[in-house]
DRENPALUM-934999 format. One record per residue (C-alpha): x, y, z; residue in one letter. Coordinates in Angstrom, 2 decimals, m for minus. Each point is the difference from the previous one (the first is absolute). Layout:
selo xx X yy Y zz Z residuo a;
...
//
This chain:
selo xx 0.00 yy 0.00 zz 0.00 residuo x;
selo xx 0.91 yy 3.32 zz m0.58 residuo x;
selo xx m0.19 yy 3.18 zz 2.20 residuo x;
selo xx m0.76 yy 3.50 zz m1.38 residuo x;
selo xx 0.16 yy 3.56 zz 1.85 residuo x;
selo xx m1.98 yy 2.90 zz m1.84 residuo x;
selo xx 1.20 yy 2.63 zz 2.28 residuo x;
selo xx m1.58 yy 3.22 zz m1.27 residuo x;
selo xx m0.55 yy 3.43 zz 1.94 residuo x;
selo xx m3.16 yy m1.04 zz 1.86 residuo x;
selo xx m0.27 yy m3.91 zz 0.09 residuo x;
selo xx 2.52 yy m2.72 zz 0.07 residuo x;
selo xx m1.31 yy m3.26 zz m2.03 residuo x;
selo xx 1.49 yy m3.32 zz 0.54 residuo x;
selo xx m1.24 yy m2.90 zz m2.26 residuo x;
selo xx 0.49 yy m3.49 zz 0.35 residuo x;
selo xx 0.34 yy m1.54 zz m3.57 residuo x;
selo xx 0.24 yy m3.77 zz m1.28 residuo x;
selo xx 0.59 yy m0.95 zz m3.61 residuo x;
selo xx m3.80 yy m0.02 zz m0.84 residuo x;
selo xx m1.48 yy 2.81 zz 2.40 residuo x;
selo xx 0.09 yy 2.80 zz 2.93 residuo x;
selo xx m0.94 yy m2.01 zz 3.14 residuo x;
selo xx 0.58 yy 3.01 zz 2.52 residuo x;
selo xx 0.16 yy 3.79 zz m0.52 residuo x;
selo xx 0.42 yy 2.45 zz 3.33 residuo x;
selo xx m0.03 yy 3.40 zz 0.66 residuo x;
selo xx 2.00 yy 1.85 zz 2.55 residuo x;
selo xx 0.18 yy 4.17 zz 0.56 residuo x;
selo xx 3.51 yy 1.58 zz m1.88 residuo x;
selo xx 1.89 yy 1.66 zz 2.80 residuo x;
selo xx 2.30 yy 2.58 zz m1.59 residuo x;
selo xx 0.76 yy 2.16 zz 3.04 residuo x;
selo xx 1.57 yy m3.03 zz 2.17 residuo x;
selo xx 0.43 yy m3.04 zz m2.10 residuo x;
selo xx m0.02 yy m3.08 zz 2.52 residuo x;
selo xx 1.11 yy m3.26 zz m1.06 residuo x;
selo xx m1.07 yy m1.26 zz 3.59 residuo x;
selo xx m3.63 yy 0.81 zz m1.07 residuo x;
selo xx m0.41 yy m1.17 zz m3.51 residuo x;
selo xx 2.37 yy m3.82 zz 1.18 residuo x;
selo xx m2.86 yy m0.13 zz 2.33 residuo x;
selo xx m3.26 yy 0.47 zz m2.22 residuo x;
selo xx 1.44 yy m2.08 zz m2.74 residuo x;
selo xx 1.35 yy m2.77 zz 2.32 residuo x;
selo xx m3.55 yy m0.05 zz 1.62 residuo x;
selo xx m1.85 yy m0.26 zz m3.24 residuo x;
selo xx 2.37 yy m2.93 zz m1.54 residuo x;
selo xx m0.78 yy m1.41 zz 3.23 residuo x;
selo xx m3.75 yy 0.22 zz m0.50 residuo x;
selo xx 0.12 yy m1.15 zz m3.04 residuo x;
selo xx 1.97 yy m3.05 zz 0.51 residuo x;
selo xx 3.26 yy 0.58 zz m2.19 residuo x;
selo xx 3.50 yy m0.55 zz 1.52 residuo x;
selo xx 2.57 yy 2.68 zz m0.85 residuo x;
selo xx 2.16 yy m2.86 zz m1.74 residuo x;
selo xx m2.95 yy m0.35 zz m2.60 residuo x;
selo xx 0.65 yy 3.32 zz m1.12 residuo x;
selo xx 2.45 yy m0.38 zz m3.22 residuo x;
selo xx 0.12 yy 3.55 zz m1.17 residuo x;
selo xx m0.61 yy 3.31 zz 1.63 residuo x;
selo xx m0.63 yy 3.11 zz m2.80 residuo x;
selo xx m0.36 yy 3.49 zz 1.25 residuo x;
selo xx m1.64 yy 3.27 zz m2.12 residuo x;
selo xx 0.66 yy 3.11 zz 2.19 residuo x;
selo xx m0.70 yy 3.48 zz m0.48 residuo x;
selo xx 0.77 yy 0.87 zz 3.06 residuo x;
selo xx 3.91 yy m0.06 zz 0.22 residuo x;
selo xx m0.02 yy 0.27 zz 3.84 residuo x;
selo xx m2.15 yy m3.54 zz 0.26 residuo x;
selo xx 2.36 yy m1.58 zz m2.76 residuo x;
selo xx 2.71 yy m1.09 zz 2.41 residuo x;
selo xx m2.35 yy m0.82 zz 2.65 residuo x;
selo xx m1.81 yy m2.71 zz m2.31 residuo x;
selo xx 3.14 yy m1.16 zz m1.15 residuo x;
selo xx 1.33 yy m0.79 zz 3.77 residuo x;
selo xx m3.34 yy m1.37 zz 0.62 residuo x;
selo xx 0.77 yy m2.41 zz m3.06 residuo x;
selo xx 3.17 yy m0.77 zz 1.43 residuo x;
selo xx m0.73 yy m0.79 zz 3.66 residuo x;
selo xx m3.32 yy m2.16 zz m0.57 residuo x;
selo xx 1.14 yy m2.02 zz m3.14 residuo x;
selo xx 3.57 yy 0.15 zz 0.07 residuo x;
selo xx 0.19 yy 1.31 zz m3.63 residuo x;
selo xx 0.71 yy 3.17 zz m1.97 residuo x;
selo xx m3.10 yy 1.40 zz m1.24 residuo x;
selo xx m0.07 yy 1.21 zz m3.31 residuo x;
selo xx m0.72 yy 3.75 zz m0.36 residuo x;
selo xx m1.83 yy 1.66 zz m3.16 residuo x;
selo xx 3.19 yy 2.18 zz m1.00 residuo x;
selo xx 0.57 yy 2.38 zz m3.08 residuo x;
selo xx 2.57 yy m1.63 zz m0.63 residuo x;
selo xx m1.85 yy m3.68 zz m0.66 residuo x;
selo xx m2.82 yy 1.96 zz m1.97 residuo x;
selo xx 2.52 yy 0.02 zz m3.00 residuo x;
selo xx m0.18 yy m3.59 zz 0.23 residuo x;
selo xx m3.69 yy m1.44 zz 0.17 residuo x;
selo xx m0.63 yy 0.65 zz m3.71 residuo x;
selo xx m2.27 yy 2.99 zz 0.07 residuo x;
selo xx 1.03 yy 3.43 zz m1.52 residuo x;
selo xx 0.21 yy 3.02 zz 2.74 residuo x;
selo xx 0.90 yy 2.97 zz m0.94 residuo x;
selo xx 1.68 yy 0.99 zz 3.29 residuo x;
selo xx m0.10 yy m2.79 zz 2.33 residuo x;
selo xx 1.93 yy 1.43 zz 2.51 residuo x;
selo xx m2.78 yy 2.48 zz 0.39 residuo x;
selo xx m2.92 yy m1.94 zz m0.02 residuo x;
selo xx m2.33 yy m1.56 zz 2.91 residuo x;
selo xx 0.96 yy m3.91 zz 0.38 residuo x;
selo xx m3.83 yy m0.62 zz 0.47 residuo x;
selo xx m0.89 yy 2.01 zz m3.17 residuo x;
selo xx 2.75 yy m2.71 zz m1.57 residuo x;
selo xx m1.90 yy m3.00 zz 1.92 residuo x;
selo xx m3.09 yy 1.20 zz m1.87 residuo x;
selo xx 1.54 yy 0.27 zz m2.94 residuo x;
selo xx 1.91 yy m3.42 zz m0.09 residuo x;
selo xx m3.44 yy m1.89 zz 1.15 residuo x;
selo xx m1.61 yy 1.29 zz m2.56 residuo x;
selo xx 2.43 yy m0.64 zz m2.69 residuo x;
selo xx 0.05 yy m3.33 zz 1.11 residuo x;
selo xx m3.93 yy m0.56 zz 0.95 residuo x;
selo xx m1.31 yy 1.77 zz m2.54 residuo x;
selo xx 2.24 yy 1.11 zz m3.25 residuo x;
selo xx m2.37 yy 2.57 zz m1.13 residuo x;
selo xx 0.13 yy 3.50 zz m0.22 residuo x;
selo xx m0.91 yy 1.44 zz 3.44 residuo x;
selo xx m0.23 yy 2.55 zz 1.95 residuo x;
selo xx 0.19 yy m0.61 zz 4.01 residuo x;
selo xx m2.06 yy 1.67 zz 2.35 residuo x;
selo xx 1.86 yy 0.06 zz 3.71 residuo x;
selo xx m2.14 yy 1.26 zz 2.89 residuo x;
selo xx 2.29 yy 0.63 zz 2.32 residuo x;
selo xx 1.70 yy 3.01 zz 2.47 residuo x;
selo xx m0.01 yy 0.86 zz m3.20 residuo x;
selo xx m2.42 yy m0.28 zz m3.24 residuo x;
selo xx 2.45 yy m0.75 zz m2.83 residuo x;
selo xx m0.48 yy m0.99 zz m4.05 residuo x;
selo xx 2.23 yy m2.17 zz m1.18 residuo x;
selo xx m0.26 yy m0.89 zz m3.94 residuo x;
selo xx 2.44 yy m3.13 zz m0.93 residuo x;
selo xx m0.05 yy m1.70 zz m3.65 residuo x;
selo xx m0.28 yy m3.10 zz m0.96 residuo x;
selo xx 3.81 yy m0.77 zz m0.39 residuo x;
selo xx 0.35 yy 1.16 zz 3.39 residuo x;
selo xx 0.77 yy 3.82 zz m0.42 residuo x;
selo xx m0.36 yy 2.26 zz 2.56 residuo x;
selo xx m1.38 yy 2.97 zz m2.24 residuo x;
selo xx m0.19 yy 2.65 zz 3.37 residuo x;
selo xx m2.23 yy 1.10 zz 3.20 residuo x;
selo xx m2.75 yy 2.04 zz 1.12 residuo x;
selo xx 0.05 yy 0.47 zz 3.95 residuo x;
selo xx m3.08 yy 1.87 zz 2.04 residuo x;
selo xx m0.59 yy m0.05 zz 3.81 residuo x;
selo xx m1.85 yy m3.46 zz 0.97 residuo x;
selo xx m3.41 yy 0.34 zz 1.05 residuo x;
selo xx 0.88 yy m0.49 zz 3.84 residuo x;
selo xx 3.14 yy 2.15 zz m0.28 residuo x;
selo xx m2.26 yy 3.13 zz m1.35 residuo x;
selo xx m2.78 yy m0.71 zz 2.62 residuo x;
selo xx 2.74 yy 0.47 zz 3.22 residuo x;
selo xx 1.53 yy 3.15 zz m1.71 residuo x;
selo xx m3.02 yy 1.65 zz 0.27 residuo x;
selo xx m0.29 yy m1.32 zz 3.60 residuo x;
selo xx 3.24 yy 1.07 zz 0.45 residuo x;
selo xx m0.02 yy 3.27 zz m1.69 residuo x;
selo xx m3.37 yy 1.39 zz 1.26 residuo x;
selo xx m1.42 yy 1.05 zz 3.44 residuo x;
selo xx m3.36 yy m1.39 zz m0.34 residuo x;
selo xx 0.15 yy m2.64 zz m2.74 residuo x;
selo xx m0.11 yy m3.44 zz 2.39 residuo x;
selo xx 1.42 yy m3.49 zz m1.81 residuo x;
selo xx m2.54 yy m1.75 zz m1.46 residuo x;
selo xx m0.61 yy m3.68 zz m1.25 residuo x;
selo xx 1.00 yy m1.04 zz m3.69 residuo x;
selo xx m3.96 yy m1.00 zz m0.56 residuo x;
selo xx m1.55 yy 1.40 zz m3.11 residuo x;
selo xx m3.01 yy 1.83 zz 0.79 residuo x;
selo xx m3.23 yy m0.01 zz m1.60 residuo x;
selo xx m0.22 yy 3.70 zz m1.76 residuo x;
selo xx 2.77 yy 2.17 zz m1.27 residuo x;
selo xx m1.59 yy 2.71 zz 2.22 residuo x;
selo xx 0.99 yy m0.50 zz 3.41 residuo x;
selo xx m2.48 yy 0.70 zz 2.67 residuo x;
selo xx 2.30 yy 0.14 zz 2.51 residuo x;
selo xx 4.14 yy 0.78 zz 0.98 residuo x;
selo xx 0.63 yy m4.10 zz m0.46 residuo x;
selo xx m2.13 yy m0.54 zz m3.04 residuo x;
selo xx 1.49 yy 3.21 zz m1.88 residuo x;
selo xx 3.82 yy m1.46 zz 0.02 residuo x;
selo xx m1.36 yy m3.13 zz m0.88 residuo x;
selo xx m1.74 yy 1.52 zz m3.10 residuo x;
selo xx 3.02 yy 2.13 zz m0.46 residuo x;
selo xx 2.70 yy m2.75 zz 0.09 residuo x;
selo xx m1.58 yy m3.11 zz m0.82 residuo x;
selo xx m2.58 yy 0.76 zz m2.82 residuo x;
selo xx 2.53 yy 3.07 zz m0.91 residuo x;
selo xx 2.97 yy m3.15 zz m0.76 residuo x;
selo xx m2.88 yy m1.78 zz m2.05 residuo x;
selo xx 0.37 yy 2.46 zz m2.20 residuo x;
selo xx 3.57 yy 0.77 zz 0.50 residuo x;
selo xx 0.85 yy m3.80 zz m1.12 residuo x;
selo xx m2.46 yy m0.15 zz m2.95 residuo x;
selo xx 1.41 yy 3.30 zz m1.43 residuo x;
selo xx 4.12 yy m1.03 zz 0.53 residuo x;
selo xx m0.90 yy m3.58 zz m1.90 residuo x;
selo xx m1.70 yy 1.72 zz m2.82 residuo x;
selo xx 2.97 yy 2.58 zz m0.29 residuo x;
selo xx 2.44 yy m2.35 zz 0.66 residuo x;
selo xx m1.74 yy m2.39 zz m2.54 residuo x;
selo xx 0.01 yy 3.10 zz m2.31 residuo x;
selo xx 3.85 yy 0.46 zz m0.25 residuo x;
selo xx 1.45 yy m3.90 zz 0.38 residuo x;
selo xx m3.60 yy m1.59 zz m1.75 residuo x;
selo xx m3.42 yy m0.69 zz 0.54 residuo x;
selo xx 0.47 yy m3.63 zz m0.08 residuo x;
selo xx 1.84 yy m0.20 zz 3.12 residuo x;
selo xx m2.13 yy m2.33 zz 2.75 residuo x;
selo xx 0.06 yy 1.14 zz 3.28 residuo x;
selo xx 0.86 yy m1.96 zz 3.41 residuo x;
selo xx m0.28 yy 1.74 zz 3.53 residuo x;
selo xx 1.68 yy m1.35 zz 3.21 residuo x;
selo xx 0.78 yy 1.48 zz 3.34 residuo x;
selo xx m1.61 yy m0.41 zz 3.42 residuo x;
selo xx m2.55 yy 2.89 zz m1.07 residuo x;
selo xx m0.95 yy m1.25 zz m3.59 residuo x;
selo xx m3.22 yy m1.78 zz 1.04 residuo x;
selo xx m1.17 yy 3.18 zz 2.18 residuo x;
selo xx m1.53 yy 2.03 zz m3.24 residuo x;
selo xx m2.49 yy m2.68 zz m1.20 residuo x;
selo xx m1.10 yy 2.24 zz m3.17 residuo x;
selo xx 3.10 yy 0.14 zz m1.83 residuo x;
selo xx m0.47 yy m3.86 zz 0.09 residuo x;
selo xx m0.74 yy m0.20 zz m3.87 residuo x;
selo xx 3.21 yy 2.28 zz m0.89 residuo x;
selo xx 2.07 yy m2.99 zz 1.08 residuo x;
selo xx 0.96 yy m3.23 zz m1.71 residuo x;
selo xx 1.18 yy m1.78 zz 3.14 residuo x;
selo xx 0.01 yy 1.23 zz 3.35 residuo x;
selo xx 2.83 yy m2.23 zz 1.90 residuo x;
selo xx 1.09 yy 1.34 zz 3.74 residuo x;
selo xx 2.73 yy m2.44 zz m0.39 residuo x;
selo xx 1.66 yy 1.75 zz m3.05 residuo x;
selo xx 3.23 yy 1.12 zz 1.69 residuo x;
selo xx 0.64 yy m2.92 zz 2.53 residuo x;
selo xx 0.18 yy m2.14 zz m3.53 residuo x;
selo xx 2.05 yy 2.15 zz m1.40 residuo x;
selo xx 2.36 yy m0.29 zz 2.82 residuo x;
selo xx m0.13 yy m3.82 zz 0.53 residuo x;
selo xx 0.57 yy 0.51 zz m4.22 residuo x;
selo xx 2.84 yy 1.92 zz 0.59 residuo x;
selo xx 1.61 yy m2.35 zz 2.46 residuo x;
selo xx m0.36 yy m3.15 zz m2.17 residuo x;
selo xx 1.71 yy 1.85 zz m2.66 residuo x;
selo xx 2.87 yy 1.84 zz 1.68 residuo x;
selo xx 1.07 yy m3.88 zz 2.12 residuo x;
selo xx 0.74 yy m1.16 zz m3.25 residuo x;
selo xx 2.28 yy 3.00 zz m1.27 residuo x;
//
């Protein structure tokens, strides 16, 4: 089996994968301010142990990180529960994993996890919806280019700034209301985010779509890409494991280089 950290600026996503399927996915909160391996050797020790799987049955361990302060922590962790270097989504392996990328030493590793799942899974023409911290557009080509990205605030990420930012603006759940016309403080960011990023995702495929072609499909992802139920019918597949397979992807490919 093989062991996968997402570790992205809100959520850190371990999956447990065999060759034919994800048994176990987990979510823990990203500490940036004080990174402690102590915590994060704990939750994921506790979970293998609920789930029954020995740290020797672990054969690989692949980490994405775009947070550079968690990278070394993750890697440690690697080290001290299965005695084994993980292998970290580098730059400098991105060269290597056939896919075209402009400036890889640039680019998010889970925007490249995408990418490589869905060269692999898919081999069409896509463009990759990631609702994340942040809301990005990712448009990759069948032979496995990289053609660029689009990046917005994510739809919990522009919900707290206006908590943050404002005196009288409280947080609010991501639910989408009923009417675009809130009747109240809650409802009225709800409209204003939630039905306002309906629109904000319809209108970046079509442009997008415009300028690399309309026959592009379209596949979202992230922990947030089931929350806005009417852009259902702009997508193609909707797949909240997108990046963890590109990671376990990545792994198989870069043990064998």
């Amino acid at each position: 089996m093989v062991l996968v950290f997402d570790i992205g600026n809100s959520n850190v996503v371990a999956g447990i994968r065999d060759e034919s399927s994800w048994k176990f996915t987990w979510r823990y909160p990203t500490y940036q301010e004080q990174p402690s391996l102590l915590f994060y050797e704990v939750r994921v020790s506790e979970h293998l142990l609920e789930a029954g799987i020995a740290a020797d049955a672990i054969e690989r361990v692949v980490i994405s990180s775009v947070v550079p302060e968690l990278t070394p922590v993750f890697a440690a962790l690697g080290r001290q529960l299965f005695q084994q270097e993980p292998i970290v989504m580098r730059g400098t392996l991105f060269e290597q994993i056939g896919m075209v990328i402009e400036k890889p030493h640039e680019i998010g590793s889970d925007l490249v996890a995408n990418a490589l799942a869905v060269f692999y899974g898919h081999k069409k023409d896509t463009i990759i919806v990631d609702f994340g911290t942040a809301l990005t557009f990712t448009p990759v080509t069948a032979a496995g280019e990289i053609l660029g990205v689009s990046i917005a605030p994510g739809l919990k990420t522009a919900i707290q700034a206006l908590y943050s930012k404002t005196a009288q603006l409280p947080e609010v759940p991501l639910e989408l209301p009923e009417s675009p016309v809130g009747r109240n403080t809650t409802h009225a960011i709800q409209s204003g985010v939630l039905i306002g990023y309906v629109g904000l995702v319809q209108h970046m495929l079509a442009e997008i779509r415009r300028d690399v072609g309309g026959h592009y499909q379209a596949i979202a992802t992230g922990g947030l890409s089931s929350i806005l139920k009417p852009l259902a019918a702009e997508f193609d597949h909707i797949d909240p494991n997108l990046t963890l397979e590109g990671i376990y992807l990545f792994g198989n490919i870069a043990a064998e280089l």
